[in-house]
N, C-alpha and C positions, 0 to 999 in steps of 0.2 A: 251035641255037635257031632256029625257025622266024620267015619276017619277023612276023608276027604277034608274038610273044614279042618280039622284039627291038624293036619299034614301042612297045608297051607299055612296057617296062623305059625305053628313053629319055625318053618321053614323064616319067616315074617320076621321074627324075631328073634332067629337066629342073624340075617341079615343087617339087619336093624345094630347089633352090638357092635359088627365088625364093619359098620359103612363109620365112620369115625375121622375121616381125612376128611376136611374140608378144602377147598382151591375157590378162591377171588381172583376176577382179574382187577389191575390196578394201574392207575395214571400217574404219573408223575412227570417231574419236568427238569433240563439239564439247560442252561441257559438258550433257555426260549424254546427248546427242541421239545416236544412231545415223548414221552416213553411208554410203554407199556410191558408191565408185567404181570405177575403170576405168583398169586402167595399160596400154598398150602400147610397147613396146621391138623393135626388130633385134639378135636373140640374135646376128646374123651382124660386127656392129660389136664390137670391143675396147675395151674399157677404159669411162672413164667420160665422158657426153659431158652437155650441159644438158638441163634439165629443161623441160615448160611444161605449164601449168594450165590445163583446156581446162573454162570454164565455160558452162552451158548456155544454151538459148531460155527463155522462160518457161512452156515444155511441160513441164520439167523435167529430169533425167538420163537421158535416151533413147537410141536408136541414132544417133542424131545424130553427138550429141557423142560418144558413142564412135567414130564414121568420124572424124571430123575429128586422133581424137588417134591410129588408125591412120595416118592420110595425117602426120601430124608422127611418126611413128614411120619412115614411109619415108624421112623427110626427114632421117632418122640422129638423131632428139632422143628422149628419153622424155618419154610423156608421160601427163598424169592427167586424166581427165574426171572433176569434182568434183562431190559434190553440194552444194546449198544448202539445198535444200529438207529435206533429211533421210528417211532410211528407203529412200531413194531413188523416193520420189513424185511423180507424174508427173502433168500434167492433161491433159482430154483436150477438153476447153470453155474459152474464154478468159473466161468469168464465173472458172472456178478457178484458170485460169492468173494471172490479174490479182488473184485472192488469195491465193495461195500468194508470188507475185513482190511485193506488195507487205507483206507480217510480215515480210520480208527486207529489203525496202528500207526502212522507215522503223524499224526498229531495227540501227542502227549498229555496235553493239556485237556484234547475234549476229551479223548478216551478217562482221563482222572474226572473229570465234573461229569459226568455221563455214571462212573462207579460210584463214586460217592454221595450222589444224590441217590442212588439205590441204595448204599450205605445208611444213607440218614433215617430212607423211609423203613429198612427193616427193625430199625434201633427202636420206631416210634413204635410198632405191633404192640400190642397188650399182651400178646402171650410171647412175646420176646424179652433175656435177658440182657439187656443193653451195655452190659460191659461182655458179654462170648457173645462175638460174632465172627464166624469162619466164612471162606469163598472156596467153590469149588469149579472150575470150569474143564469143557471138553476142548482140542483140538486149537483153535482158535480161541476160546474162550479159557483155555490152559495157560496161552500163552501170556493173556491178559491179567489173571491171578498172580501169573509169577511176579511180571510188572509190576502189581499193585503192592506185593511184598518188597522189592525191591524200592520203592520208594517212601519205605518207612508206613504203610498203611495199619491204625491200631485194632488188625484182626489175629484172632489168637491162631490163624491156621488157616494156609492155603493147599490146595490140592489139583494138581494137573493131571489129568487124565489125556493121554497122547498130544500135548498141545509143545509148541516150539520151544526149545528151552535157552537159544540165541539169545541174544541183546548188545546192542551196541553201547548202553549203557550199564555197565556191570554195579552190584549192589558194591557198597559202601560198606568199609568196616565197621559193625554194630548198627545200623541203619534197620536191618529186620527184623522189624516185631516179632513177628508169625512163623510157627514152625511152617515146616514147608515141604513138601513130599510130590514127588513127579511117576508117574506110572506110565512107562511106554514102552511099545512091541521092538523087540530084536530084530526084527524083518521089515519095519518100516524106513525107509529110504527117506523119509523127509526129516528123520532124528537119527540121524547117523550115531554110531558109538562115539567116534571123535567130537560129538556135539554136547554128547551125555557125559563124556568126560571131560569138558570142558567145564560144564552146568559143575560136576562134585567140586571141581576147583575155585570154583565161583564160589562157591555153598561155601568152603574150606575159610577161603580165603576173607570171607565178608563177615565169619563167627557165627554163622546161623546154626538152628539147630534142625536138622535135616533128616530126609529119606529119599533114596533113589533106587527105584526097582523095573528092572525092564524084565519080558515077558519072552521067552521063545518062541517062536512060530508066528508070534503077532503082529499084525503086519498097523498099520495107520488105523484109524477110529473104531481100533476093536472093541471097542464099547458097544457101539451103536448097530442094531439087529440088522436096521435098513443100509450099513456101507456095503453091503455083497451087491444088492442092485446098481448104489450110487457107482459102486467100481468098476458093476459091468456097462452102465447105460454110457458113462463119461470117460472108460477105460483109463481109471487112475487106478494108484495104488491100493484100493482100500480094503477092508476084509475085516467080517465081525468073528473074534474067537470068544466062543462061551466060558472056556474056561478063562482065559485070561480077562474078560469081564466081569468074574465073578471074583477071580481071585484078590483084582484091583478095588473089587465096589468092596470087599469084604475088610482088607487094610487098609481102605480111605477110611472106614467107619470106628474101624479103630482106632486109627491116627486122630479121629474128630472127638470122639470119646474119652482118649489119652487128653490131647488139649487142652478140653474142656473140664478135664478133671471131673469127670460125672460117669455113671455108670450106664449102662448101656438103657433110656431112660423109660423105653417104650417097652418093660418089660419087666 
């Protein structure tokens, strides 16, 4: 074999070790409404390991949220980016975003039979532990996790990344399951302090067992690489900080780890 051949093949096979993340997309259905999501898993892990529900921006079901449940697929979990909106429709103007997110948030009912039948189908995975299942969503999809804790949902752990932390229906003493942790920027205008201060009170007052950590400098969906453009194109608030994305994605992982009571699994 010449070095050329020989370069190749290794290269080949180097490759080959670390391609290990698999992604499905997948149908499901919420009374009568079509869904579509997004399973990723590490065929290379054994057995059966937790699950987590990766819900979206208020963009909708996009490549987003599907990177996000790659990156917890590395992290040795399965995982589903869910839809909410149905069909798996997406906006691409925040005039739609902000209606498609809002027939979700002000009916309670479908927004629950919409999560919960995402709920059911990630229980069924074969390489899922069907009693750990956590939820994690961004912005819109934050806002919806805290909800789903706040109504008693049997997830060992939800996770808001810059998503609203309001509710007109406040949690219930002992009613949440799920530990519960919210990550948002100091400089975002849409989560005021007095709003975050309101949310510890809530947490405080309902017995849950909690995390709340805001970020300096960071402004709304500092998560997401793409909010510098989304902020300049639609001149909203938005703005992606590196550091505060990393610092958030690093204590969600923990926090899910903690949970789960498992060790960090993909390693």
């Amino acid at each position: 074999m010449n070095k050329f051949l020989l370069f190749a093949s290794l290269m080949f096979a180097t490759s080959a070790s670390y391609a290990t993340v698999q992604g499905k997309e997948v149908s499901y259905t919420a009374n009568g409404t079509n869904l579509k999501g997004y399973i990723a898993y590490d065929d290379a892990i054994k057995g059966k390991r937790p699950g987590v529900l990766v819900v979206h921006e208020w963009w909708g079901h996009n490549e987003y949220a599907r990177k996000r449940a790659r990156m917890l697929a590395e992290r040795g979990f399965t995982a589903l980016a869910i839809d909410m909106y149905g069909d798996g429709k997406q906006a691409h103007h925040p005039d739609d975003a902000g209606k498609f997110a809002s027939e979700v948030a002000k009916d309670t009912k479908l927004a629950k039979a919409r999560f919960d039948s995402a709920y059911s189908l990630i229980r069924k995975e074969k390489t899922v532990d069907s009693n750990r299942i956590a939820a994690i969503g961004y912005c819109f999809g934050g806002s919806v996790v805290l909800n789903m804790a706040r109504t008693g949902e049997p997830l060992k752990a939800v996770i808001s990344f810059h998503g609203g932390l309001g509710t007109e229906s406040p949690a219930e003493v002992g009613k949440i399951k799920a530990r519960v942790a919210s990550f948002t920027g100091e400089d975002d205008p849409m989560i005021p302090a007095t709003q975050v201060a309101s949310f510890r009170q809530e947490m405080e007052k309902a017995g849950a067992t909690y995390k709340v950590v805001t970020y300096p400098g960071a402004k709304h969906s500092f998560t997401n690489p793409d909010a510098d453009k989304y902020g300049q194109e639609f001149k909203l608030p938005l703005a992606y900080n590196a550091a505060a994305d990393k610092a958030s994605w690093d204590e969600g992982m923990a926090f899910l780890t903690d949970a789960f009571q498992v060790k960090d699994i993909a390693k």
